[in-house]
C-alpha positions in Angstrom: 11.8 27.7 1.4 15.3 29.0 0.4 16.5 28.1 -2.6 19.5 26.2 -1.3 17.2 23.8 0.3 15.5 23.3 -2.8 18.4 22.4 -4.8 20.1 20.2 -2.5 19.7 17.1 -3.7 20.3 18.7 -7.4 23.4 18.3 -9.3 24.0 21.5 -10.6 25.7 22.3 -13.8 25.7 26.1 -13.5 24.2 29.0 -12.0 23.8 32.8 -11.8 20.8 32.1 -8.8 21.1 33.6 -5.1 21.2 30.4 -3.4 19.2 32.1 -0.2 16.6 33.5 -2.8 13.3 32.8 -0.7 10.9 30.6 -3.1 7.2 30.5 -2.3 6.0 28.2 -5.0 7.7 25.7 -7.8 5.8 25.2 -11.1 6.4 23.7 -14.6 3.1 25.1 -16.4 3.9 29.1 -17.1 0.4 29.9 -17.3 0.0 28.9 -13.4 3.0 31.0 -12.0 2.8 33.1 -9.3 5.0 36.0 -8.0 7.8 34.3 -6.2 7.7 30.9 -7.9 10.7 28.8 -9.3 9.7 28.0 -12.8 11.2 24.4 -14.1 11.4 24.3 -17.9 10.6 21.5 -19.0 11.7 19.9 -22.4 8.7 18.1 -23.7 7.4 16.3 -26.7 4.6 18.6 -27.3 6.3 21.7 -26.1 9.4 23.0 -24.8 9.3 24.9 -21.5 12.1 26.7 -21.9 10.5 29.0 -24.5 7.5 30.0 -22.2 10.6 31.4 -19.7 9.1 34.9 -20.7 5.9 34.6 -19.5 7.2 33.1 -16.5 9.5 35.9 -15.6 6.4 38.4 -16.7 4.3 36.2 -13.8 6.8 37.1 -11.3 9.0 33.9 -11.5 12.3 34.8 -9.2 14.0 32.0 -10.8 14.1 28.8 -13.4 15.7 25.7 -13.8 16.4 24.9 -17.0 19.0 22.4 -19.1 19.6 25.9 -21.8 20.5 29.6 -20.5 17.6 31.8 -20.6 17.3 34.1 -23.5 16.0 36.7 -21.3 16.9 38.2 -17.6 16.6 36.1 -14.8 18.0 34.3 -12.5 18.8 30.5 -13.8 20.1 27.2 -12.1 21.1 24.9 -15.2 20.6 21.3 -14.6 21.2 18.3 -17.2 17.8 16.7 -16.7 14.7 19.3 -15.9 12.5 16.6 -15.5 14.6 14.6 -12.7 15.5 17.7 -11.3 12.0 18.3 -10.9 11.3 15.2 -9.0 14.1 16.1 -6.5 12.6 19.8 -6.3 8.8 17.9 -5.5 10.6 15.7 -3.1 12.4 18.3 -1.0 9.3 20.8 -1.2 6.8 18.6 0.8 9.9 17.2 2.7 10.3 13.5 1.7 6.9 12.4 2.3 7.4 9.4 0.9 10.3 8.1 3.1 7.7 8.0 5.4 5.6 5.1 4.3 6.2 1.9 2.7 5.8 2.0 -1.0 5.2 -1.0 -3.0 4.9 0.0 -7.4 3.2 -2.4 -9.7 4.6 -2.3 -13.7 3.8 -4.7 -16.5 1.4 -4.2 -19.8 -1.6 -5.8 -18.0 -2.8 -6.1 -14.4 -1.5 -3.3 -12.8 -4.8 -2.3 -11.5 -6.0 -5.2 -10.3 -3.1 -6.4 -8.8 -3.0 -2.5 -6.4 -6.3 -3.1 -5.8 -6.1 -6.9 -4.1 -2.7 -5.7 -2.2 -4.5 -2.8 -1.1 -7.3 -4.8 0.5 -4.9 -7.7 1.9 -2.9 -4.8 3.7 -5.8 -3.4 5.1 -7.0 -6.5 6.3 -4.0 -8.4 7.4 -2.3 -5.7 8.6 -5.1 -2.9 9.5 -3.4 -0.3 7.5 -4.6 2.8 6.5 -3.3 2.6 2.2 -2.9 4.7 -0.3 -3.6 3.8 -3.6 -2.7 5.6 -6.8 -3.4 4.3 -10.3 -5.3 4.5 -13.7 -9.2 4.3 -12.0 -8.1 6.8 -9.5 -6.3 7.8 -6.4 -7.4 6.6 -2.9 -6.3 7.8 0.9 -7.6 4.8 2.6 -11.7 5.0 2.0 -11.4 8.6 0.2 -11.5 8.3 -3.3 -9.2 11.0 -5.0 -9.7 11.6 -9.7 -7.3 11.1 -11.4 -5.9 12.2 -14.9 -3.0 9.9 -16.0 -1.7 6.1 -14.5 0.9 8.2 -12.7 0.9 11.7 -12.0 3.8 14.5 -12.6 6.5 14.0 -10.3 5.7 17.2 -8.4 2.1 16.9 -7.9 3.0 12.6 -7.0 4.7 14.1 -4.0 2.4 16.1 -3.1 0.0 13.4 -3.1 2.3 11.4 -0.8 2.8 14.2 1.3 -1.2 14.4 1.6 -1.5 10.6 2.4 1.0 10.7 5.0 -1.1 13.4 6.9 -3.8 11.3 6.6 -1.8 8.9 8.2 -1.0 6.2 5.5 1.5 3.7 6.3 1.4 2.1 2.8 1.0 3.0 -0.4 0.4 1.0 -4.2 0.9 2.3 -7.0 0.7 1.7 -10.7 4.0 2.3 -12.3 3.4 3.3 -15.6 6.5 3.1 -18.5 6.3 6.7 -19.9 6.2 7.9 -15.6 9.9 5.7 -15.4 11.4 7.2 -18.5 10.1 10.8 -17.7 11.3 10.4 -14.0 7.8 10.5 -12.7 9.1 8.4 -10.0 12.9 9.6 -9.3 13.5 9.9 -5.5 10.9 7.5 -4.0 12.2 4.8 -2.1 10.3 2.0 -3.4 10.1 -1.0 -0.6 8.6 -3.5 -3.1 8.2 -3.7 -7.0 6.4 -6.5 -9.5 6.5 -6.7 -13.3 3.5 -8.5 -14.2 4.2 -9.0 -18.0 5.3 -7.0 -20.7 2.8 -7.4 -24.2 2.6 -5.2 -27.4 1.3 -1.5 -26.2 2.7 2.3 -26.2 5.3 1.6 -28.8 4.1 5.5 -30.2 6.3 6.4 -27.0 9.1 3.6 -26.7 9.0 2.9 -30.0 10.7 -1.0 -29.7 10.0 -3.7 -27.1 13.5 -3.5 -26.5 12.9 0.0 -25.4 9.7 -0.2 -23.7 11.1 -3.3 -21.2 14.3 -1.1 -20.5 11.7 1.3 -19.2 9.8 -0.9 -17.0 13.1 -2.6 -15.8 14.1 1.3 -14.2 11.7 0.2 -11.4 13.6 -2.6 -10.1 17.0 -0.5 -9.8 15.2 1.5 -6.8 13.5 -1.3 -5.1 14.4 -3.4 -2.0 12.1 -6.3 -3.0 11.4 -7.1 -6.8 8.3 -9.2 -7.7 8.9 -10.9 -11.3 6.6 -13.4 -13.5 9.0 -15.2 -14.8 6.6 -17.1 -17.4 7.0 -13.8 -19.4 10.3 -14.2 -21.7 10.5 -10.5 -21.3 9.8 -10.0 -17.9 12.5 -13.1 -16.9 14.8 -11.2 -18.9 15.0 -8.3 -16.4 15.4 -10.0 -13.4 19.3 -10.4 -14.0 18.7 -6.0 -14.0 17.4 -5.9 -10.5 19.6 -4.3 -7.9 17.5 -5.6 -5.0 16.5 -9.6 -3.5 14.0 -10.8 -6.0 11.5 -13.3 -5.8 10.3 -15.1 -9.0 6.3 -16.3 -10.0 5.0 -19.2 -12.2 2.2 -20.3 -13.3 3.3 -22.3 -15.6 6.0 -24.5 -13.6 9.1 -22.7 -14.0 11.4 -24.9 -12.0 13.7 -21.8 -11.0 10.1 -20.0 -9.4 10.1 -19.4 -6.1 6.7 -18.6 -5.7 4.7 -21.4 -7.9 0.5 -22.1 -8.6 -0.7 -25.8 -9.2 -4.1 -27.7 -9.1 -5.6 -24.4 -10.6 -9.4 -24.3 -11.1 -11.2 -21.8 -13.7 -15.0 -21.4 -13.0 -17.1 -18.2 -14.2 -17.0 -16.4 -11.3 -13.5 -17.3 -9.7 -10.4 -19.1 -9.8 -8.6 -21.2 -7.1 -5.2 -23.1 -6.9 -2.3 -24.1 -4.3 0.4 -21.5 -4.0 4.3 -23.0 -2.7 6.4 -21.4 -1.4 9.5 -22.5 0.4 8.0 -25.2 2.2 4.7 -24.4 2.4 1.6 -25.4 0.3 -1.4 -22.6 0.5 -5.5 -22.8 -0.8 -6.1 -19.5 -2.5 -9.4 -18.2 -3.8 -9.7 -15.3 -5.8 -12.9 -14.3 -7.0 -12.2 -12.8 -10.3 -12.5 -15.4 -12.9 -9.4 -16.1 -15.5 -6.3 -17.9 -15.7 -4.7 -14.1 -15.4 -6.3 -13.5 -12.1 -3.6 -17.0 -11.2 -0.5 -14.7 -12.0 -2.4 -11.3 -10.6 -3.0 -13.6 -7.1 0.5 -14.6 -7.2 2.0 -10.9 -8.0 -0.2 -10.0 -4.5 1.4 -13.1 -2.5 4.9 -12.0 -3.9 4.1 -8.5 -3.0 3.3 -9.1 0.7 6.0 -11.5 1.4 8.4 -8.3 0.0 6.9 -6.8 3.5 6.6 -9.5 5.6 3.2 -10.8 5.3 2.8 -14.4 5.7 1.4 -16.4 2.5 -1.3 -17.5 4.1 -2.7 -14.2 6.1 -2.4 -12.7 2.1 -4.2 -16.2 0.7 -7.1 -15.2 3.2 -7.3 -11.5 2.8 -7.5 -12.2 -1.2 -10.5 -14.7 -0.8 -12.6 -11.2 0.6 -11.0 -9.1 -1.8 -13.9 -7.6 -4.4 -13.5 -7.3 -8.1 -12.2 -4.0 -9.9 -14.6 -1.6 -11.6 -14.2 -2.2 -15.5 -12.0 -5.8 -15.2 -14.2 -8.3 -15.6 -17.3 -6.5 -14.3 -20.6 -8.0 -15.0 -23.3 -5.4 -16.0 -26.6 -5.9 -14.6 -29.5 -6.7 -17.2 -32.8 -7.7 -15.4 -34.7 -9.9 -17.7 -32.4 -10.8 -20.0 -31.4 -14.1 -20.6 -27.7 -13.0 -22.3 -24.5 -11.8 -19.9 -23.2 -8.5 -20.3 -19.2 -7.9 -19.7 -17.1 -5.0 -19.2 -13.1 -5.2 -19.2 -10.3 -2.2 -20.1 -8.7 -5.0 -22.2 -7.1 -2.7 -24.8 -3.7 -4.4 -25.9 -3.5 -7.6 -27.8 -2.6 -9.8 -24.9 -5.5 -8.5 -22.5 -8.0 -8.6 -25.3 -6.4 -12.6 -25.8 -6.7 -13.4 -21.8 -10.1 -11.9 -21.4 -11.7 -13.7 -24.9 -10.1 -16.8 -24.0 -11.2 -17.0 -20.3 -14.9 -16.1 -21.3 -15.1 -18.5 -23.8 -13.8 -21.2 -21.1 -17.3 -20.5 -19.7 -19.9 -18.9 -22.3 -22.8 -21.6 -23.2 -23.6 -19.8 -26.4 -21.6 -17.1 -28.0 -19.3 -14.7 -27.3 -19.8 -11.3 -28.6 -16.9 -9.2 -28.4 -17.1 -5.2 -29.1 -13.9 -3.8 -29.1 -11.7 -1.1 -31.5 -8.3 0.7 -30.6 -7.2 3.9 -29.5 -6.2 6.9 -32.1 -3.0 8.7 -32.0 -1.6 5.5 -30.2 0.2 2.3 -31.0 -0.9 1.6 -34.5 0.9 -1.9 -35.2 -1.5 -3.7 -32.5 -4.8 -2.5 -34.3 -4.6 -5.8 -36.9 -3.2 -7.7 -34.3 -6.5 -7.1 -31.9 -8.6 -7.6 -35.0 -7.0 -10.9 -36.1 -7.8 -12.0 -32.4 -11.3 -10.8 -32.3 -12.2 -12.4 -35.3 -10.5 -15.8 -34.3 -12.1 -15.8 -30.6 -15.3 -14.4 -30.9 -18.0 -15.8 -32.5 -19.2 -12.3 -33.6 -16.8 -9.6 -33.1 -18.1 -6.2 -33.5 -15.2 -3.6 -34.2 -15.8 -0.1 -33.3 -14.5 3.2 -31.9 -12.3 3.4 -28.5 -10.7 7.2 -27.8 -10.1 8.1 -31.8 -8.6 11.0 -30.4 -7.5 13.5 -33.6 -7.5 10.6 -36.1 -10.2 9.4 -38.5 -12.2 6.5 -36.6 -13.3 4.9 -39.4 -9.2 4.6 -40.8 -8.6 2.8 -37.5 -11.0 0.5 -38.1 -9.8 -0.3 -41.5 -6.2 -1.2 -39.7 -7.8 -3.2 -37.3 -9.3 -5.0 -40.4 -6.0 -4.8 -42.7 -5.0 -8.7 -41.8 -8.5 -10.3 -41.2 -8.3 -13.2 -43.9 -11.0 -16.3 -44.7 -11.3 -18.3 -42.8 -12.9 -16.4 -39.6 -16.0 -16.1 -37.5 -18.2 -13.5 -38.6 -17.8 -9.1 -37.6 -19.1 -6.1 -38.1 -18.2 -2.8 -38.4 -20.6 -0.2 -36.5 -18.3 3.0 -35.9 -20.0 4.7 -33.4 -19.3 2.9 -30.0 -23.2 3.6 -28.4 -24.7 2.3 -31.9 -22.1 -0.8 -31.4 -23.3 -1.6 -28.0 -27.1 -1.7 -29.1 -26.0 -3.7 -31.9 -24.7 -6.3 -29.5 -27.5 -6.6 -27.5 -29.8 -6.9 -30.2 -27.7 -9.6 -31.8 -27.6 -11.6 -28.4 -29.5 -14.8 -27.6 -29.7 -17.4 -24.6 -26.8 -17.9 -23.0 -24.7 -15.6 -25.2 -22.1 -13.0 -23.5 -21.4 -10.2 -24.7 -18.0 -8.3 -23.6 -17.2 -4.6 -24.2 -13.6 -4.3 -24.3 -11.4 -1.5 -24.4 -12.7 1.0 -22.0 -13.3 -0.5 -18.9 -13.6 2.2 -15.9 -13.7 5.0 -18.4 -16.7 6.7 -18.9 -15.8 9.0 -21.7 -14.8 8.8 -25.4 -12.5 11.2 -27.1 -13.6 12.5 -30.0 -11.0 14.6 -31.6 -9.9 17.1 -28.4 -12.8 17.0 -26.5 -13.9 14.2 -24.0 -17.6 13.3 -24.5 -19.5 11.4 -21.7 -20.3 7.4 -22.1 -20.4 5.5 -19.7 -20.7 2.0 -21.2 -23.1 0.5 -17.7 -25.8 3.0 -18.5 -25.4 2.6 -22.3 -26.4 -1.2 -21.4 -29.0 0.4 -19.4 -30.6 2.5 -21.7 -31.2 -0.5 -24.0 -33.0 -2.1 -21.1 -35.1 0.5 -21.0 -35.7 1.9 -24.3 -34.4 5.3 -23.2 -32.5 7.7 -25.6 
């Protein structure tokens, strides 16, 4: 592809580049260029691109994009924004893929991945669509399941994905809409048909660094979309509607009397929920069987969601009562012979760790056990936060590791500890996460449940750089069964 094709939808500041320079390949990692590749120099928080421009050039890069001249020979195309130009660059080199399908982006602190998952399956079945899904579990091209790294991939390799689901021949596509891929233009140039904000609670304030900050992210969404989704029982999230550029419809659970889209008569049993949704002038039974008072707004993001489209209320209301559960929200761990439940759920930010202790104890006949700890090199002002909850919800918490990346696990805990104050129900501390599981499931009796929170669909921890294998289902397993 000639460069000029490239760069046409590129403001560009400067340039020393033969526009009809033929390119046969755009990267931002050096170390993967190829003779005849465009290098984009990215300026990034762990490294900046533009000083591995010499070891592009000495790969054969024929050109780089890049916000600062090149210290060495080559031809350059300066840009203002390397990042959004290399969104554009994705977008032009698989040619648009994604103007070719209807895509519908879920944002918000909590429920992203449930809420792609249920839209997923009501498309499929209401409208016998072949769907795309990308998100934090992993990618999907209709049945095909695809790995995946981060919530939202780079903004090249997101086209690509597109470009690879429209050959398949996806009509639609969910995604999670992660905060950092907004402010890092992850998701420049992709004509969003629908958007939601689910809610907006304490988490990646390492990156955003204010709440302030971190709901101007999330609001970016809603200046691309044609339809915007919003819960307005969040303060935060009702706050950005007034931001949207696009028709928005408005949630409540909680009997907002400006929602559009309301819930009443709602029922909370262990293994589902169930309610009436209004809208306009219609009343709608929906089932959902994915027990909580969150899975009431994650239902009603899905309604809001397909009526963005076109989907009638109660086509989605049906689809949603055959939807299945997510792996690692709210998943149920099988333990043959044991008279004790065993939980798993990715709750890992103050509010999901709230909603899922909450909902269990709604249910739980004896106690609840709740094993949870908080991420290192991440958002440190929610670790006393999560521990102040444990302690007030559970009747034993037991606080433990979850990803201490590079920092000292056992200084993690002592934050999540730092405001636990008399009077509380009992915890432990048992660093090692396997140790804490088996802990747990020794301490259980009749009736008790015991939910793992934090890691959810992982099945890793990261110790320091490297990411070590658990898998918290065959951890409960090997307790079972006595194995190492």
């Amino acid at each position: 592809m000639k460069l000029s094709e490239l760069l046409k939808d590129i403001r560009v500041l400067d340039a020393n580049a033969d526009l009809n320079t033929e390119i046969t390949g755009v990267r931002y990692d050096s170390r993967l260029v190829q003779p005849g590749d465009l290098f984009v120099a990215i300026t990034g928080y762990a490294a900046d691109g533009h000083r591995f421009i010499p070891d592009a050039v000495s790969k054969g890069a024929v050109c780089v994009v890049c916000e600062r001249k090149p210290t060495v020979e080559i031809p350059y195309v300066l840009v203002a924004n390397a990042r959004a130009a290399l969104a554009a660059l994705g977008a032009s080199w698989f040619d648009h893929p994604a103007e070719k399908m209807t895509i519908l982006g879920v944002t918000g602190t909590n429920g992203k991945t449930t809420v792609t998952y249920l839209l997923k399956s009501v498309l499929e079945q209401v409208l016998g669509a072949k769907v795309g899904l990308i998100g934090t579990i992993q990618n999907m091209i209709g049945s095909t399941v695809l790995p995946t790294e981060r919530t939202t991939p780079e903004s090249f390799e997101l086209q690509g994905l597109f470009a690879e689901m429209a050959a398949a021949g996806c009509t639609h596509v969910v995604m999670e809409v992660s905060s950092h891929a907004l402010a890092l233009h992850r998701v420049d140039c992709i004509p969003f048909a629908v958007g939601a904000f689910t809610n907006l609670t304490e988490d990646h304030l390492d990156f955003h660094e204010t709440m302030e900050a971190y709901r101007q992210a999330k609001a970016l969404l809603f200046r691309r979309c044609a339809f915007s989704v919003f819960n307005v029982d969040d303060a935060q999230v009702a706050k950005t509607v007034e931001e949207a550029a696009s028709w928005t419809l408005t949630t409540s659970v909680d009997g907002q009397p400006t929602a559009e889209l309301t819930a009443s008569d709602v029922v909370l049993a262990s293994d589902r929920v169930s309610f009436t949704a209004h809208y306009e002038q219609s009343d709608c039974p929906v089932t959902l069987g994915i027990p909580g008072r969150f899975s009431v707004y994650n239902a009603l993001t899905v309604l809001g969601m397909a009526i963005g489209i076109g989907v009638p209320v109660a086509a989605a209301a049906k689809a949603l009562a055959n939807a299945k559960g997510v792996k690692g929200r709210m998943e149920v761990v099988p333990t043959p012979g044991k008279d004790y439940t065993v939980l798993i759920d990715y709750a890992h930010t103050p509010d999901a760790l709230d909603n899922v202790l909450t909902t269990v104890k709604g249910f739980c006949k004896g106690r609840l056990i709740a094993v949870f700890g908080c991420g290192g090199d991440r958002d440190a002002a929610k670790r006393p936060i999560m521990g102040q909850i444990g302690v007030r919800l559970a009747d034993l918490s037991i606080i433990t590791s979850d990803n201490p990346r590079t920092e000292d696990p056992n200084k993690i805990i002592a934050d999540i500890l730092k405001q636990i104050v008399a009077p509380c129900h009992p915890y432990l501390v048992v660093e090692n996460r396997r140790e804490a599981i088996a802990r747990a499931m020794r301490e259980a009796k009749a009736d008790d449940i015991i939910v793992l929170c934090g890691k959810g669909h992982e099945d890793y921890q990261i110790i320091g750089t490297q990411k070590l294998h658990l898998d918290e289902r065959e951890e409960v397993a090997k307790q079972l069964t006595g194995a190492d």
